[in-house]
N, CA and C of each residue as an Amber inpcrd file, in Angstrom:
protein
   579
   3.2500000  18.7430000  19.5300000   2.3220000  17.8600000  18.8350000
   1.4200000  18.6980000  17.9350000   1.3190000  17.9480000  16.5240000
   0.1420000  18.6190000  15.9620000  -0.8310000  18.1030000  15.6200000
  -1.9840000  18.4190000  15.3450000  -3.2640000  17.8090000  14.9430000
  -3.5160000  17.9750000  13.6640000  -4.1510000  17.6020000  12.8590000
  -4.7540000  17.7020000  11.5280000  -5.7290000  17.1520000  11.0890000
  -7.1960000  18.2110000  11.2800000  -7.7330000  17.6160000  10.8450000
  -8.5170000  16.9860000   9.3890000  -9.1260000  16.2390000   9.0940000
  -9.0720000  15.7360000   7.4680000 -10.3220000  14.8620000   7.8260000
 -10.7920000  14.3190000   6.7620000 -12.1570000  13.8410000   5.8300000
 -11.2350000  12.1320000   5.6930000 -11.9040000  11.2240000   6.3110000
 -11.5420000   9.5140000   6.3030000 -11.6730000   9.1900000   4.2670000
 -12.8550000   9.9440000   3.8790000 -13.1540000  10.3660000   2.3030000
 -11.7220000  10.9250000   1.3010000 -11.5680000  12.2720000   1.8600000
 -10.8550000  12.9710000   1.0420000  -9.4350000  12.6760000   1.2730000
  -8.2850000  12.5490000  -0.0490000  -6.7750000  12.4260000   0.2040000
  -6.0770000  13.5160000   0.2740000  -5.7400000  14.5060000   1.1360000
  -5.2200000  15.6510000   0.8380000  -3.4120000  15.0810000   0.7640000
  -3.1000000  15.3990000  -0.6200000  -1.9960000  15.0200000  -0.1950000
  -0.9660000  15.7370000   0.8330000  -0.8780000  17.1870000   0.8910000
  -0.2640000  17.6360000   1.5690000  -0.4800000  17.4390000   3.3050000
  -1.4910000  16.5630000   3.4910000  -1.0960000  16.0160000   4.9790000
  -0.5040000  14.9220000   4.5680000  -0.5930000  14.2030000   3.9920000
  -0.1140000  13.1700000   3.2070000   1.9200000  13.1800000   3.8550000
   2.2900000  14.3230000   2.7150000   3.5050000  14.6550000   2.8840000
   4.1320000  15.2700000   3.9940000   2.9470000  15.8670000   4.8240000
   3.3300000  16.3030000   5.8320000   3.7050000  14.9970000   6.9160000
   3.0580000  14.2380000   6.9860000   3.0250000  12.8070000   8.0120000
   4.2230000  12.2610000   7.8320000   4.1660000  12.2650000   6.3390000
   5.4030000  11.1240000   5.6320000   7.1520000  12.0730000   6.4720000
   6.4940000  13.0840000   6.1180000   8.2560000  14.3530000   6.2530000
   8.4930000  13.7470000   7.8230000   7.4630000  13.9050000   8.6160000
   7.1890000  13.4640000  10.0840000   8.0650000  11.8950000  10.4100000
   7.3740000  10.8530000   9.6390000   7.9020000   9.8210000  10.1950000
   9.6480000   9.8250000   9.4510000  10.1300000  10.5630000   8.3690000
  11.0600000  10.1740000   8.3090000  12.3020000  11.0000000   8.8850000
  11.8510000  11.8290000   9.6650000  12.5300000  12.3660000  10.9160000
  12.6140000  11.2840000  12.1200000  12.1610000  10.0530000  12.0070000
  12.4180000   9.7170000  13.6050000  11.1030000   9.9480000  14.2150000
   9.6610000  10.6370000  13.6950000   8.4410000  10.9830000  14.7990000
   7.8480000   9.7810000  14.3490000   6.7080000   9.8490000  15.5880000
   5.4430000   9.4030000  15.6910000   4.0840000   9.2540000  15.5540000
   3.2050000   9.3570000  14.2790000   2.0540000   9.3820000  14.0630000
   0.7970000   8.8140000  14.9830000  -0.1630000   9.3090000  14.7030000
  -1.2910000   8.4820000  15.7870000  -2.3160000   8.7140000  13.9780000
  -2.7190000   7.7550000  13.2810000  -3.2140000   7.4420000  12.1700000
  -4.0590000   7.2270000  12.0530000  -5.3510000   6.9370000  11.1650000
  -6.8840000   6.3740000  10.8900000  -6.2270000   4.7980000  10.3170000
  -6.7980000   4.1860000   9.9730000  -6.6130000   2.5660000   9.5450000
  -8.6340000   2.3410000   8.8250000  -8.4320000   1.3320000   8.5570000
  -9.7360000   1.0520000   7.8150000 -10.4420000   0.1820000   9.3000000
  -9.6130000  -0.0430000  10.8410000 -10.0440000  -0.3900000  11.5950000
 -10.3080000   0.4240000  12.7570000  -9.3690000   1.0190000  13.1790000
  -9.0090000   1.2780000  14.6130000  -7.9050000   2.3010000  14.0420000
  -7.7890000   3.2100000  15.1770000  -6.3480000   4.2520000  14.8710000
  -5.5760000   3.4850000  15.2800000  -4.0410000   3.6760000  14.5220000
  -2.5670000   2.7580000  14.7680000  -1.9310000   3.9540000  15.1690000
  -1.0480000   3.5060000  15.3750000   0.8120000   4.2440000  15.9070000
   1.8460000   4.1960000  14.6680000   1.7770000   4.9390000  14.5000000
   3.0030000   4.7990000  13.2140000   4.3370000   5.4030000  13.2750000
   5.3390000   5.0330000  12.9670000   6.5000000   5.4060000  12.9850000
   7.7930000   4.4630000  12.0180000   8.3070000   4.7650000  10.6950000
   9.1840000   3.9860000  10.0990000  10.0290000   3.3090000  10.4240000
   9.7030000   1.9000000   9.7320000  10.0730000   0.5710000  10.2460000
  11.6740000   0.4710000  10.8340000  12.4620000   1.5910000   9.7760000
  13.8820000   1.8920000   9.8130000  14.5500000   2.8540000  10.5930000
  13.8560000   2.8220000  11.7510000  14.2440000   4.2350000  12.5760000
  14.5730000   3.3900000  13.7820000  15.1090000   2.8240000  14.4110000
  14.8960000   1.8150000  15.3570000  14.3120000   2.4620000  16.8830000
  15.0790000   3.6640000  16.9210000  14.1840000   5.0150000  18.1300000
  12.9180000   5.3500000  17.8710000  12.4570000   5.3210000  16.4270000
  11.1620000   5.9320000  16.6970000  10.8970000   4.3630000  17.0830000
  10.9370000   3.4640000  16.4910000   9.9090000   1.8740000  16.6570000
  10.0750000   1.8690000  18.2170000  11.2000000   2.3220000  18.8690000
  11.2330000   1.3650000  20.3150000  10.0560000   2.6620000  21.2040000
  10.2420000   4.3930000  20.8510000   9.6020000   4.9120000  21.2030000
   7.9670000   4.4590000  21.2040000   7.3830000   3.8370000  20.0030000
   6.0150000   3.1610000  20.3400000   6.1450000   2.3710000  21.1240000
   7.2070000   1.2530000  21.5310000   6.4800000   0.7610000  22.7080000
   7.0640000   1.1040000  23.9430000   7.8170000   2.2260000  24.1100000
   7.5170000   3.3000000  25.5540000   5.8520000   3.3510000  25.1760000
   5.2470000   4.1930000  24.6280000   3.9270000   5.2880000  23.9850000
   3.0400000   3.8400000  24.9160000   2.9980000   2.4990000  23.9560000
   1.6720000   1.6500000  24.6460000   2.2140000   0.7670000  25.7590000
   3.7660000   1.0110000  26.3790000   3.8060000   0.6320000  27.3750000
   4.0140000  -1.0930000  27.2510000   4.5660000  -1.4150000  26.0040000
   4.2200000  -2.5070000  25.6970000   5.9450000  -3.2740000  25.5870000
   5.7590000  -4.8650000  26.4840000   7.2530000  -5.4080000  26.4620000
   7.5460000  -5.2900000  25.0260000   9.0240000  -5.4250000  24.4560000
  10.0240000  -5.3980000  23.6720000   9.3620000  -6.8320000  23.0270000
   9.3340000  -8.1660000  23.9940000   9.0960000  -9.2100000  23.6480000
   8.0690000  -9.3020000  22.4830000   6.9930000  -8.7810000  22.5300000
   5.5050000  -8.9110000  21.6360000   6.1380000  -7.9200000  20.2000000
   5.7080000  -8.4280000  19.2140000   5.9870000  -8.1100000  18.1240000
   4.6850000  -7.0290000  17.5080000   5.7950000  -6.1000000  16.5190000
   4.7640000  -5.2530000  16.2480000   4.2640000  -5.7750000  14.6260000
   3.1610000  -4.8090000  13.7510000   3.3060000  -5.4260000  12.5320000
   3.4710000  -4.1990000  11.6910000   3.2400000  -4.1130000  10.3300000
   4.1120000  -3.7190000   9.7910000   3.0290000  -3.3470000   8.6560000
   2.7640000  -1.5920000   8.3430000   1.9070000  -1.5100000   7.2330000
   2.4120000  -1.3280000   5.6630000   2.2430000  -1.6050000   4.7560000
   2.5100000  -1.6640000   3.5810000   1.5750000  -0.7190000   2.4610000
   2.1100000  -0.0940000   1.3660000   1.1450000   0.4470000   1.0650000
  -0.1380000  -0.4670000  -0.3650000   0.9570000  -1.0510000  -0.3040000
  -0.3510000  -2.2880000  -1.5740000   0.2390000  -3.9390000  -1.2570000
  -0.4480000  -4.4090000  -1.5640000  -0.4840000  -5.9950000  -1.8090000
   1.1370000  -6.7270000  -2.4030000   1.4170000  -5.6230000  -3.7760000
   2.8600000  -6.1290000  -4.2020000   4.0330000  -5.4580000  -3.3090000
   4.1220000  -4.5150000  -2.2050000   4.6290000  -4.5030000  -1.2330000
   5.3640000  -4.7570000  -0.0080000   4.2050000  -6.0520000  -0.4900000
   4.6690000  -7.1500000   0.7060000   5.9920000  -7.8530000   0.6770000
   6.2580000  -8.7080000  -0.7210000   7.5820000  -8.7230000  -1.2360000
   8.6110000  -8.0310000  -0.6550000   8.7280000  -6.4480000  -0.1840000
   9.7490000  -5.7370000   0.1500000  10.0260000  -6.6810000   1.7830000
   9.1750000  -7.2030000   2.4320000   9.3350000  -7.2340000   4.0660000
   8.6410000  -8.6330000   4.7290000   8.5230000 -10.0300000   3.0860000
   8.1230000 -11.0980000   3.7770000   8.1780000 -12.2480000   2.4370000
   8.6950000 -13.4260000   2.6030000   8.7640000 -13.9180000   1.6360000
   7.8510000 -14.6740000   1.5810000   6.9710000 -14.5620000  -0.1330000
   5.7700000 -14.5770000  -0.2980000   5.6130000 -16.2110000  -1.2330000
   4.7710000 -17.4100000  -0.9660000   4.6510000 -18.0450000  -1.7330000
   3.3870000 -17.9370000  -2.5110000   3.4040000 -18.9050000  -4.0150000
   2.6530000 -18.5870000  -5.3520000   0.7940000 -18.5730000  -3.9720000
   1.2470000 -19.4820000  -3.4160000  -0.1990000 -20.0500000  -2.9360000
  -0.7750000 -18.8650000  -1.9640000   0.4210000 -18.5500000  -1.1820000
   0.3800000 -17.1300000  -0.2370000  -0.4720000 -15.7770000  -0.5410000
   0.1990000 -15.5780000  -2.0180000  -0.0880000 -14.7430000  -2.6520000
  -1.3930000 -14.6890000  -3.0670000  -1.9910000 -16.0740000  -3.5120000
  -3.4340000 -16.0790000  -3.9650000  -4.0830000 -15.4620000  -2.5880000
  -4.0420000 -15.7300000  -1.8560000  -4.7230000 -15.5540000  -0.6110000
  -4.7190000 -14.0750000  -0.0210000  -3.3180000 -13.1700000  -0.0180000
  -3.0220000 -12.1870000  -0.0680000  -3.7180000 -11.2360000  -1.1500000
  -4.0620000 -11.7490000  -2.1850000  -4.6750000 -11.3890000  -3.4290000
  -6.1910000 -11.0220000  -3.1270000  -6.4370000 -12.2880000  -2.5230000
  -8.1520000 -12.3080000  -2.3090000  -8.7940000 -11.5820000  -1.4990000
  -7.6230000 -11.4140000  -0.2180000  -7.7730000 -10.6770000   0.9090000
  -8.0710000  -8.8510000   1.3210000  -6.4430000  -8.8380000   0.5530000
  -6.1780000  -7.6870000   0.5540000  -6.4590000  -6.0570000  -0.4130000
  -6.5210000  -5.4060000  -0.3690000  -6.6350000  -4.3520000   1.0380000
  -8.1010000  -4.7600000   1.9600000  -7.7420000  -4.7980000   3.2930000
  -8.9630000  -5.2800000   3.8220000  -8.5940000  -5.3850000   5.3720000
  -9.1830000  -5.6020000   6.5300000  -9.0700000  -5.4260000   7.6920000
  -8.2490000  -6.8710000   8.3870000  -7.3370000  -7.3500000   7.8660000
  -6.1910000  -8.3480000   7.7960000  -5.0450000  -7.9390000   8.0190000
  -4.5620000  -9.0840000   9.0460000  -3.1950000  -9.1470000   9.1190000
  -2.4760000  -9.8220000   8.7780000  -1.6370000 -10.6940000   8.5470000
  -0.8880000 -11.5550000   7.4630000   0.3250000 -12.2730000   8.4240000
   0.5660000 -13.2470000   9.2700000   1.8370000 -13.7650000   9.5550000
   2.6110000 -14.3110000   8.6850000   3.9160000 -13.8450000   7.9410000
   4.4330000 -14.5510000   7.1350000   6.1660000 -14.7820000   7.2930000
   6.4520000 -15.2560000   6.9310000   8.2040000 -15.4950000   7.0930000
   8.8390000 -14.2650000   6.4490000   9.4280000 -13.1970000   6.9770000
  10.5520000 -12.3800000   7.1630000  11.1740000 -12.3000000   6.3020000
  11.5670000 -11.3630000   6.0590000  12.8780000 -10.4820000   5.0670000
  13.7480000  -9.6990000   6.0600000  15.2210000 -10.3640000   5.8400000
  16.0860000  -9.6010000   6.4490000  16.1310000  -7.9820000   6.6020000
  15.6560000  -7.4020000   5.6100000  15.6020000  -6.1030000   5.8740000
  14.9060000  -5.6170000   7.1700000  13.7580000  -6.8110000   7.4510000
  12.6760000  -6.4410000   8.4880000  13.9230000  -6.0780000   9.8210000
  13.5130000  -5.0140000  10.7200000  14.7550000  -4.9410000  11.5730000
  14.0890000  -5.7890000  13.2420000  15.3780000  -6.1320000  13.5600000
  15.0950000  -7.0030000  14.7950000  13.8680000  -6.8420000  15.9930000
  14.2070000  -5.2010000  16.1630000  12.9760000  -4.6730000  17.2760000
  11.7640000  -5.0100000  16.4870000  11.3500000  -4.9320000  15.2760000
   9.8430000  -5.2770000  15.0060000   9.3960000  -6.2910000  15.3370000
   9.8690000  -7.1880000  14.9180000   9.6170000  -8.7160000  15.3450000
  10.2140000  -9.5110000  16.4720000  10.7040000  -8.6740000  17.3310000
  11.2870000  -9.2580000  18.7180000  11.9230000 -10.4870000  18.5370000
  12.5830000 -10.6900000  17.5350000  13.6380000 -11.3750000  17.0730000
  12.7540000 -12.6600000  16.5000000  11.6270000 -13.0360000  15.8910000
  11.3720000 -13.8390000  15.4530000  11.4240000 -13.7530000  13.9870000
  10.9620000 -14.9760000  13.4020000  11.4310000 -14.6830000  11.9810000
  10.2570000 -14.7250000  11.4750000   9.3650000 -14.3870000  11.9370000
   7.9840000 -13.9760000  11.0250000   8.1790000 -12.6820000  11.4690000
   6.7210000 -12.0770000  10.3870000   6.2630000 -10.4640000  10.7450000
   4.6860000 -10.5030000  10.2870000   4.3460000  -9.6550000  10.6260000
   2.5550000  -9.2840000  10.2830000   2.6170000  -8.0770000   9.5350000
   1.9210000  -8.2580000   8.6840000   1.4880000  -7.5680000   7.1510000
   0.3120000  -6.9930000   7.5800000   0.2190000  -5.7560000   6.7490000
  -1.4880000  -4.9570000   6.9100000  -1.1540000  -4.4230000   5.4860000
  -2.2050000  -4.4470000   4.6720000  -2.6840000  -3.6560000   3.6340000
  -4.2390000  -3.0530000   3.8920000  -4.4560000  -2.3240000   4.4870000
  -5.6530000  -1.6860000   5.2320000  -6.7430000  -1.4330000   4.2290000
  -8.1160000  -1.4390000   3.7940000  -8.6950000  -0.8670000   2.7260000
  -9.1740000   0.4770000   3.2600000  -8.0460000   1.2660000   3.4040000
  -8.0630000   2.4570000   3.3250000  -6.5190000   3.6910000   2.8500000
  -6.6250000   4.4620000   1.8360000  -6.3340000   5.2700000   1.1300000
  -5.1460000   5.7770000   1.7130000  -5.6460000   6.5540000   2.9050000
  -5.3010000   8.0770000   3.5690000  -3.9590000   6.8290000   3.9260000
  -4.3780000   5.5140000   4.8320000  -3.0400000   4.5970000   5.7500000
  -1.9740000   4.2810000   4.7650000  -2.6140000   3.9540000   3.2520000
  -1.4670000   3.0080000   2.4970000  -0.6370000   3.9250000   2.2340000
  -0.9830000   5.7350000   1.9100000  -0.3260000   6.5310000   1.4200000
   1.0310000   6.8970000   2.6790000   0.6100000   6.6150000   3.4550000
   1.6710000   6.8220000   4.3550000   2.6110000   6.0690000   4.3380000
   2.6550000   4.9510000   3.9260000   3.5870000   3.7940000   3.7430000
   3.7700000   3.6150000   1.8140000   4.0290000   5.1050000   1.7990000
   4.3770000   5.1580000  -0.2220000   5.6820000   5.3490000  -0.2030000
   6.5090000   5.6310000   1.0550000   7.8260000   5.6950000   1.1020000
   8.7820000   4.4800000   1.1120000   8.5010000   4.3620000   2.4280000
   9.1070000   3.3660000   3.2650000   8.0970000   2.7750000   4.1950000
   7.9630000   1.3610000   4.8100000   6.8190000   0.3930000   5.5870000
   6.8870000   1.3870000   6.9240000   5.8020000   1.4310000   7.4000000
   5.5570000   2.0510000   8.7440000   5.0460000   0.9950000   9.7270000
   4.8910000   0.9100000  10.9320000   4.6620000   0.5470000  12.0330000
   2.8800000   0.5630000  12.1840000   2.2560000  -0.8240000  12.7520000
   0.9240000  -0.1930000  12.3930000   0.1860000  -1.1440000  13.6470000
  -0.0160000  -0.4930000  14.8030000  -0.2130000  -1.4240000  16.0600000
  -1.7100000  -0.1000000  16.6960000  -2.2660000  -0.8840000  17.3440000
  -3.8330000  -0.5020000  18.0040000  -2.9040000   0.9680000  18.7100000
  -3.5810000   2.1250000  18.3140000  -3.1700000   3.1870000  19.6160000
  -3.8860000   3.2520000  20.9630000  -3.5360000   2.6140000  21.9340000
  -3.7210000   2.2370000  22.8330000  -2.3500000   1.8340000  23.8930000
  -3.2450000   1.7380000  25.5850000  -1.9750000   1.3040000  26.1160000
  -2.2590000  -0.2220000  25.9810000  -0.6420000  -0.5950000  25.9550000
  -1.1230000  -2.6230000  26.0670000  -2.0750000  -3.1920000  27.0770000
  -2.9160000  -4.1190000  26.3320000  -4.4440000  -4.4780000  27.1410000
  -4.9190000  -3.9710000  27.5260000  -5.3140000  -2.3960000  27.0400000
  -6.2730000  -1.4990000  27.8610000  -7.3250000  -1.2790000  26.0350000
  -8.1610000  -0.4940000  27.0700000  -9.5330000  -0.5690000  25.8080000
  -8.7240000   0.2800000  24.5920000  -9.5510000   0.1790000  23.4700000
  -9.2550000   0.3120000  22.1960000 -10.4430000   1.6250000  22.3960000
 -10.0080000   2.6690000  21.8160000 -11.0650000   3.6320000  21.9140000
 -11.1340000   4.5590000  20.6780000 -12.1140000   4.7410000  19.6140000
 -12.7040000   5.9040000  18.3230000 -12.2820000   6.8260000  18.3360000
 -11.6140000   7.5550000  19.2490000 -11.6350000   8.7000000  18.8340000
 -10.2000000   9.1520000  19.7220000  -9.7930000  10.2030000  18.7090000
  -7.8840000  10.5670000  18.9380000  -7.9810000  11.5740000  20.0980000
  -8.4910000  12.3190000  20.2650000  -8.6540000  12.5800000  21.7490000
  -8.8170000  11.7700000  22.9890000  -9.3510000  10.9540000  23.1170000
  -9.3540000   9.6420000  24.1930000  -8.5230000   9.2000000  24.3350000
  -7.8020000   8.7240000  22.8510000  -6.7590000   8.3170000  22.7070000
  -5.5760000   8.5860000  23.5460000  -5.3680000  10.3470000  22.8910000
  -4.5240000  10.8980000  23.3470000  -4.2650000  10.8910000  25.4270000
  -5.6100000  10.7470000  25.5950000  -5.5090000  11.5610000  26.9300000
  -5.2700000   9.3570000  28.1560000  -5.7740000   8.6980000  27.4120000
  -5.1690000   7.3260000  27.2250000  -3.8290000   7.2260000  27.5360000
  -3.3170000   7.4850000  26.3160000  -1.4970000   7.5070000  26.2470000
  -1.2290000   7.9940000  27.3110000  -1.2480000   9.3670000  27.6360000
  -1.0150000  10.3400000  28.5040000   0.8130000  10.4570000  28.1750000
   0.5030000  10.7590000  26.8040000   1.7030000  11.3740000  26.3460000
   1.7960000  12.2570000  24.4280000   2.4900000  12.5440000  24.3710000
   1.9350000  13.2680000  23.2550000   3.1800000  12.3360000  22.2780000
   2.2990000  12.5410000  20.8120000   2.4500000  11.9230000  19.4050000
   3.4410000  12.7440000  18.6870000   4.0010000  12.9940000  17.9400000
   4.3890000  13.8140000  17.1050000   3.0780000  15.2160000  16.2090000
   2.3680000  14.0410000  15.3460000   1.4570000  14.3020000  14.8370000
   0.2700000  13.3970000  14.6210000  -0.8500000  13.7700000  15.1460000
  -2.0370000  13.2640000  14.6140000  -3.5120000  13.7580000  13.5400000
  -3.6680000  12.2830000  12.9700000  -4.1100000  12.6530000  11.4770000
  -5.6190000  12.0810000  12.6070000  -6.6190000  13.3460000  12.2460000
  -7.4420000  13.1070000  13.1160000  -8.6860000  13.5850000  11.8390000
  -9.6750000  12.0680000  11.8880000 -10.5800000  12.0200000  11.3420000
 -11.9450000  12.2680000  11.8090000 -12.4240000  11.8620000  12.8660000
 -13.1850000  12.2150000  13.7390000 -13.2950000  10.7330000  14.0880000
 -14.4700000  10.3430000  15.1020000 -14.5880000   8.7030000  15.7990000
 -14.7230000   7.6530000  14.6580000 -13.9790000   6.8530000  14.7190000
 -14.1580000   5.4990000  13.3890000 -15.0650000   4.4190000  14.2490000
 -15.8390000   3.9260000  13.2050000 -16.6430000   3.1740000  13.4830000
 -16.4890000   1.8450000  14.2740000 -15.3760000   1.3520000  14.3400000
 -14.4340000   0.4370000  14.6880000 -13.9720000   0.6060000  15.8600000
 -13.9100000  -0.8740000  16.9590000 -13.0080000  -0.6290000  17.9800000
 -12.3180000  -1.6230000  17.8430000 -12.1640000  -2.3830000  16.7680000
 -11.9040000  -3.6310000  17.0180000 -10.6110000  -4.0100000  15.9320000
  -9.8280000  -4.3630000  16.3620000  -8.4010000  -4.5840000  15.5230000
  -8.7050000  -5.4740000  13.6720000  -7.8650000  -5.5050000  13.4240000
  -7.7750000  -6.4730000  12.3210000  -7.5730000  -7.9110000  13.0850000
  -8.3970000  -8.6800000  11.9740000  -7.8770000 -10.4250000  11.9350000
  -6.4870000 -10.4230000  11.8170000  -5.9250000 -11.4720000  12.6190000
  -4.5750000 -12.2910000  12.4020000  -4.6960000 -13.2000000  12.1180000
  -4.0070000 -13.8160000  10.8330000  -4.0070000 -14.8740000  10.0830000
  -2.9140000 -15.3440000   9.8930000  -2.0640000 -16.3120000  10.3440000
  -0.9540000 -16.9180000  10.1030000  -0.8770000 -17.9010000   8.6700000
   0.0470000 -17.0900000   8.0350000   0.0180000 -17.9340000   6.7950000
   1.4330000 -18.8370000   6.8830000   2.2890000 -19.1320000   7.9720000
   3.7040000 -18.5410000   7.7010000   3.3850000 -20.7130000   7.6720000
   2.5640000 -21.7080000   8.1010000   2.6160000 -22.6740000   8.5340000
   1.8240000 -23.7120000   7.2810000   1.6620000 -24.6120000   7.4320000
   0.8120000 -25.6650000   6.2670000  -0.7460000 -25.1100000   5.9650000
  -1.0950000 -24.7440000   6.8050000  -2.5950000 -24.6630000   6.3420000
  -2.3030000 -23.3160000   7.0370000  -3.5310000 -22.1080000   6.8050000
  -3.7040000 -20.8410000   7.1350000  -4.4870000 -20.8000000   8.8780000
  -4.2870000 -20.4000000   9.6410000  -4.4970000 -20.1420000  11.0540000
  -4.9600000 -19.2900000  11.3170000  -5.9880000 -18.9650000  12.0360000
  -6.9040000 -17.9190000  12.2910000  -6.0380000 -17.1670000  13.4240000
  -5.4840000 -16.5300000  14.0590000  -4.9020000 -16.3200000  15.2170000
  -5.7740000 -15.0710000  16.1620000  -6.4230000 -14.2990000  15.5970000
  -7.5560000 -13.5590000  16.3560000  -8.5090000 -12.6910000  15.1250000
  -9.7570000 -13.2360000  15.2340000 -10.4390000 -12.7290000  14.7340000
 -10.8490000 -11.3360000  14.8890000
């Protein structure tokens, strides 16, 4: 496992590329988010995705979501309507999650076979750049239903297993996930604030 540490401020790209080289081997990130640290690992690896939920211990059943690096992104991994989009527009980048109807590309383990998926466009820099490749994996680092905790050391010792690499900012202000918003239905649905 490695650590790296970096400025939530500054973009270095070369951790940047270093993360990215990481997830497209098959590893596992432990990430900053504009909320809470996530788990990251490319959407298209189906070992690294199932390895996160060994990591939070979490059934197959519960669906993970899915980070993007901008707003027109989304397109690649959810089919987007005119009205959707306004909303996605207004929203995004921002501490939101997005339920929307699926793109085949999305692969089965993400969405535990349903035909929606959850969208994140994070308003933060350092997360979207990680997803400039290919969509990454973007779920609370934590074990399932256990506390949400600031800082990647806690984290780590939490898991009680090691990451590939972690992009370690120091404690984020945040313990608290993004909103879920189901857009996928007639009217928009709050699903956890």
């Amino acid at each position: 496992m490695k650590i790296i540490k970096t400025s939530i401020d500054e973009i270095d790209e070369k951790i940047v590329n270093e993360a990215i080289n990481v997830l497209a081997d098959g590893g596992v990130i432990l990430y900053p988010t504009d909320t809470i640290y996530g788990l990251g690992a490319n959407i298209f690896n189906n070992r690294a995705v199932r390895r996160i939920f060994e990591i939070k211990q979490r059934s197959l059943l519960k669906p993970l979501s899915i980070l993007v690096r901008d707003v027109e992104s989304i397109d690649l991994v959810a089919k987007v309507s005119l009205n959707q989009k306004q909303i996605l527009n207004k929203c995004l980048p921002g501490p939101y999650t997005f339920i929307l109807k699926k793109r085949k590309i999305v692969p089965r383990v993400i969405t535990s076979g349903s035909s929606h998926v959850g969208v994140r466009v994070p308003d933060n820099l350092l997360a979207c750049k990680l997803a400039s490749i290919f969509p990454i994996t973007t779920t609370s680092a934590n074990l399932s239903d256990d506390e949400v905790l600031p800082n990647p050391y806690e984290i780590l010792e939490q898991l009680g297993c090691e990451v590939d690499l972690v992009i370690d900012v120091g404690d984020l202000n945040s313990n608290k996930p993004s909103s879920i918003i189901d857009l996928s239905g007639f009217k928009p649905k709050i699903i956890r604030k």
